[in-house]
N, C-alpha and C positions, 0 to 999 in steps of 0.2 A: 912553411905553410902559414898564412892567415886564415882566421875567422870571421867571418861574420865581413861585413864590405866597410865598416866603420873603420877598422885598420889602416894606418895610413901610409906612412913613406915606403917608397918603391925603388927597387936596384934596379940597374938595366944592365943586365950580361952583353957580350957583345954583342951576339944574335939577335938582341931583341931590343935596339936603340932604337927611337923615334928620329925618322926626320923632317924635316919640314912641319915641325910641329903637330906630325898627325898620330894618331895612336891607334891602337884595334885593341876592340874588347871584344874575346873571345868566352863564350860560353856552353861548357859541357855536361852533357847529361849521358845517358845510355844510351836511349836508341836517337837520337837528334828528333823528334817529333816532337813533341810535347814541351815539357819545362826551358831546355835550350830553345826552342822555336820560341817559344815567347816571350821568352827573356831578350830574344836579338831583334826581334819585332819591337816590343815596347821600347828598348834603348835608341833603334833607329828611329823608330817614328819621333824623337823629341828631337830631332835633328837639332847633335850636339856638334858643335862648331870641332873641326878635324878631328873626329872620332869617326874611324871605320867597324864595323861589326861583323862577329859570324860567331857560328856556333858549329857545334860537333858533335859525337856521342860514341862511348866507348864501346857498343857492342852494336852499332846503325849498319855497318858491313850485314851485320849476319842476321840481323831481325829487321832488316827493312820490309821485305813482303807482309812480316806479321803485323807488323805499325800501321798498317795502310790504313785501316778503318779509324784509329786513331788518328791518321793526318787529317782527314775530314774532317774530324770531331774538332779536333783545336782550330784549323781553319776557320770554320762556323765563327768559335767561340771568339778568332781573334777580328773578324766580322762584325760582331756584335758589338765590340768597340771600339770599331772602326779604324784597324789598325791592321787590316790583314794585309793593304796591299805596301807595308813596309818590312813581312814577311818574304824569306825567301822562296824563290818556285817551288824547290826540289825539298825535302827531306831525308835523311839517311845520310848525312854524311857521316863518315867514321872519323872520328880524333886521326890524326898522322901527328908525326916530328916536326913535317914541314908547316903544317899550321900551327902548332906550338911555337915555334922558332920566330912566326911573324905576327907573334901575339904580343902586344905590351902589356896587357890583361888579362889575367886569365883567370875564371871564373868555376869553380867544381859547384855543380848544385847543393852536393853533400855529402859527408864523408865517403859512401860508397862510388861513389864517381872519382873522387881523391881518390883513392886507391887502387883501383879498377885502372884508372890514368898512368896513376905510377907505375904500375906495369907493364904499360905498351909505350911510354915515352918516356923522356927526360924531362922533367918539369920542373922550372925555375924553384928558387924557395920560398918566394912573394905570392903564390897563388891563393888566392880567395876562395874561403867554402863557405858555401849556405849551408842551412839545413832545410833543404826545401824537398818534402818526399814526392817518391813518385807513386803514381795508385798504385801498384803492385805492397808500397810498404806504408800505406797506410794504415792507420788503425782506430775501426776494420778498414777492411779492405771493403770498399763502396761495392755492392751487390746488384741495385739496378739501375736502369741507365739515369733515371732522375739523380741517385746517389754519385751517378760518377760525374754528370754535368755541375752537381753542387761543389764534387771534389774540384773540378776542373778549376768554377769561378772563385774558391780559395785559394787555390793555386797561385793563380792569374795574380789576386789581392798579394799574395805574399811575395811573389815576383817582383810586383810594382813597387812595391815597400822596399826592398834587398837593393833595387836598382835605384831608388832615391838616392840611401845611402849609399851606395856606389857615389852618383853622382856630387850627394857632397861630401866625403870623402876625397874623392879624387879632384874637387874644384873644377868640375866639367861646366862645358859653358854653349847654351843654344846660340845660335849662327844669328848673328844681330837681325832684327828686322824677321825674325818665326817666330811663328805662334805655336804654339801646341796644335795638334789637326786630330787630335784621337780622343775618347771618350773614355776615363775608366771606368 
């Protein structure tokens, strides 16, 4: 396991070789709404030359109904800068093997999602952890909705930040001739 996205060289098991020079950065939260959503929003939007993206969340099976109000909410927020429609439809996808497998990046928001992971899959040893919390483990825990919108746009800032270094880190590179299209 790495820390933090600054970390650099990367093994590739069999299952998880690039071809065609294309790669997937996969990012994992708990319930896929929220921190993974926008963490595969903002990295798609900078449309990075063969870099596919998704995200997942280790417990999105069984709390998607409850997330619902929260898809709105990050929706909105990833709206506001202009980045939502590099978000995907749906939310609630749950972590599997098989998206593991066809990840060359793999991304835990934070230690509880590292672990939460390692026990529903086999995860490479090169996987990447933020320490990027979720409102539930914040402190405090944001009380009303203006505190949760403030939590959200720290969020967002921290995200941005984790995914730069990802991006130089991993020597990522936008598609010759794009411009940025998002606002942060």
């Amino acid at each position: 396991m790495l820390t933090g996205a600054h970390k650099g060289g990367q093994t590739e098991s069999a299952s998880r070789i690039c071809y065609h020079n294309a790669m997937t950065v996969h990012f994992i939260c708990r319930g896929n709404v929220f921190r993974s959503i926008i963490a595969e929003a903002y990295l798609r939007s900078l449309r990075l030359k063969g870099v596919d993206v998704l995200s997942s969340g280790t417990v999105a099976a069984k709390e998607k109904s409850r997330n619902e109000e929260n898809h709105y909410r990050v929706r909105a927020m990833l709206k506001r800068h202009g980045i939502e429609r590099f978000a995907k439809p749906a939310y609630g996808e749950q972590a599997t093997q098989s998206l593991i497998d066809k990840s060359t990046i793999i991304v835990c928001v934070n230690r509880r999602v590292y672990e939460e992971c390692s026990k529903l899959v086999k995860l490479p040893d090169d996987v990447v952890v933020w320490n990027v919390a979720d409102i539930d483990e914040a402190e405090p825990v944001p009380a009303t909705a203006r505190d949760r919108e403030q939590f959200l746009e720290k969020t967002y800032l921290q995200i941005v930040d984790e995914i730069t270094k990802l991006v130089q880190a991993r020597q990522l590179q936008k598609v010759k001739g794009e411009s940025e299209q998002h606002v942060s």
